[in-house]
N, C-alpha and C positions, 0 to 999 in steps of 0.2 A: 188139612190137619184133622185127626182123628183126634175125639173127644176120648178121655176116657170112659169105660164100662162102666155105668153105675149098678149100685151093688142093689139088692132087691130088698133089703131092708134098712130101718133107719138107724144109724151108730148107735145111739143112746138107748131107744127103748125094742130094736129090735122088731118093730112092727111094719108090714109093707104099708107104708103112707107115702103119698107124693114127699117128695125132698122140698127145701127150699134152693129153686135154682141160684138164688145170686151167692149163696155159700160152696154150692156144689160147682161153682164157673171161679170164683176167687178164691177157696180155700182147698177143696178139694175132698170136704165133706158130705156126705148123703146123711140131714140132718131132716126130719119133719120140724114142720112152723109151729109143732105144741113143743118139741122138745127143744128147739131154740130158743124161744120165747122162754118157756119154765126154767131150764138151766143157768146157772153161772157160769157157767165154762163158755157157754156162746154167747156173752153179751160182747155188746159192743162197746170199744173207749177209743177216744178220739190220743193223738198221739201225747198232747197236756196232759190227760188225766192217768193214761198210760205210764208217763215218762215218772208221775210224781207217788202214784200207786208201786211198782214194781224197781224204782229207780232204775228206769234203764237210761244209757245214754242215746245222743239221735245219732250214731253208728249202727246202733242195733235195730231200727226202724228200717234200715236201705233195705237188709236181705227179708226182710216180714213183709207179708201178702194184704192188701186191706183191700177194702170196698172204700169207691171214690164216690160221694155225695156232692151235691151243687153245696156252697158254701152258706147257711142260713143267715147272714148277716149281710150280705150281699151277692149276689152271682156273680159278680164279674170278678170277685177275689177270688184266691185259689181253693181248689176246691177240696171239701173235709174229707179227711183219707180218717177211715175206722178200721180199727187192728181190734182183733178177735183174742178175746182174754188168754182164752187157752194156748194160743202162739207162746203172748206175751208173758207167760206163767211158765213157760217152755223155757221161754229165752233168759228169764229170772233165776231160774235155778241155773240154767246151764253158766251162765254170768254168774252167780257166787257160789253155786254148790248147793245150796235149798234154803227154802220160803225165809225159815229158821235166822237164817243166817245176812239174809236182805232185809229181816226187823230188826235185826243186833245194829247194823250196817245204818239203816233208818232213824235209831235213835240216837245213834252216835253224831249224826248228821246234825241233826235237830239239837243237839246239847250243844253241839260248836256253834251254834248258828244261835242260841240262844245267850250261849257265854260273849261273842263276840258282841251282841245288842247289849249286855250288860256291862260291858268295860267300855263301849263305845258313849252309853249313858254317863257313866263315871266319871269319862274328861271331859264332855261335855258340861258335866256338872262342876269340877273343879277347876274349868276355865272358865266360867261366866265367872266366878268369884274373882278370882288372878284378871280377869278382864276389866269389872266395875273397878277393881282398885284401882286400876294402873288408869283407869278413865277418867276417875277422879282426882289422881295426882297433876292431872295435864292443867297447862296455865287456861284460863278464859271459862268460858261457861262449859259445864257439865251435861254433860244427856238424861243424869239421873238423880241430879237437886235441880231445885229448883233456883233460877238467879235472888240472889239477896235484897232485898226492897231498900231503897236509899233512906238514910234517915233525915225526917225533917227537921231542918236549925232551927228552934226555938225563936220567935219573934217574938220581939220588945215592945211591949204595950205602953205607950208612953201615958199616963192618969189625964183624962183631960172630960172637961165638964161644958156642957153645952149652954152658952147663954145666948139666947135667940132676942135677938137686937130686932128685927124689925117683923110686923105683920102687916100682912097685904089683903086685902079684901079683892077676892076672884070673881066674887058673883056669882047667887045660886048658892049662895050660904058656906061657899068654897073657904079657906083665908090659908094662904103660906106664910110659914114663918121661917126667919133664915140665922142663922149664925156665921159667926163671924169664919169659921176654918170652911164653909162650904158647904156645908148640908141645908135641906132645903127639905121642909114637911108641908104637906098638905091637909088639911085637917076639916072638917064639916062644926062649922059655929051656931050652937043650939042656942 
C-alpha cells in the first residue's frame, strides 16, 4: 500500500515544517506540532465530550477517523478513541445545517430536561403530603408521631401515722425502732 503524497507545507500556516505524523496517518492532514497544538480546530475530544459538545449521536462516531490511546484509567479497558474537532464540527453542521442551529437544538434540550426535573419535583412533593396522611390514617403506630405515653391512674394514699411501738438497742450506739404496719428505722442514739 502506497501512502499518500504529502504535501510540502503545513495546512494551517503554510510553512514547510515537519507534520505531525499520527494526524497525517489517521486523518489525513499535513499539520505542524505548533499549529495543532495552537489551533481549535485540532484539538482533540474523546467521544463523551464530543457527543455532549456538538450533540451528535454514536451513529455518527462509526464513519469519523480518531486516534486510538491506551485507556488512562486502566489498560486493559478499551482503548480511548480521540475524534478531531474539526471532523466533528463537520459532522455538526452537516447533522442540522449549522453551529446556529445545533445551540437552538441545545437549548431546547436543556429546557425539557430542566421542565421535566421540575414536575418530576412537584409530585414528588405533593405525594409525600397524600403519603403522611394516608400513613396517619392507618390503625396502630405511626412512622411519623410519636406513640402516646400511657396515663398514670392516680393512687390512693390512704392518711396513716407512724407510731413506733418498740426500740431495740443494736450496739455501737445503733437502736431500731419499728412500727406497727412494718417499717423499721435505724437511727444513731446521742
Amino acid at each position: 500500500m502506497d501512502s499518500p503524497a504529502k504535501p510540502a507545507a503545513c495546512e494551517s500556516c503554510h510553512l514547510d515544517l515537519p507534520c505531525d505524523q499520527d494526524f497525517f496517518a489517521t486523518f489525513g492532514l499535513y499539520v505542524c506540532r505548533s499549529c495543532r497544538y495552537d489551533s481549535p480546530a485540532y484539538v482533540l475530544l474523546t467521544k463523551d465530550a464530543a457527543k455532549k459538545r456538538f450533540l451528535l449521536p454514536d451513529s455518527a462516531f462509526e464513519d469519523l477517523p480518531c486516534l486510538r490511546r491506551p485507556n488512562p484509567k486502566n489498560e486493559r479497558f478499551a482503548p480511548l478513541k480521540l475524534f478531531l474537532t474539526k471532523t466533528c464540527e463537520a459532522t455538526c453542521i452537516e447533522l442540522f445545517g449549522s453551529l446556529e442551529k445545533m445551540l437552538v437544538e441545545k437549548e431546547q434540550r436543556e429546557r425539557k430536561r430542566f421542565e421535566k426535573a421540575v414536575s418530576r419535583t412537584k409530585s414528588v412533593v405533593a405525594s409525600y403530603g397524600k403519603r403522611k396522611a394516608s400513613l396517619s390514617t392507618l390503625s396502630g403506630a405511626t412512622l411519623f408521631q410519636a406513640p402516646k405515653a400511657k396515663k398514670a391512674k392516680p393512687v390512693e394514699v390512704a392518711e396513716h401515722e407512724h407510731a413506733y411501738d418498740t426500740h431495740e438497742d443494736q450496739g455501737d450506739g445503733l437502736w431500731v425502732k419499728a412500727c406497727a404496719c412494718g417499717l423499721r428505722v435505724t437511727y444513731h442514739k446521742l
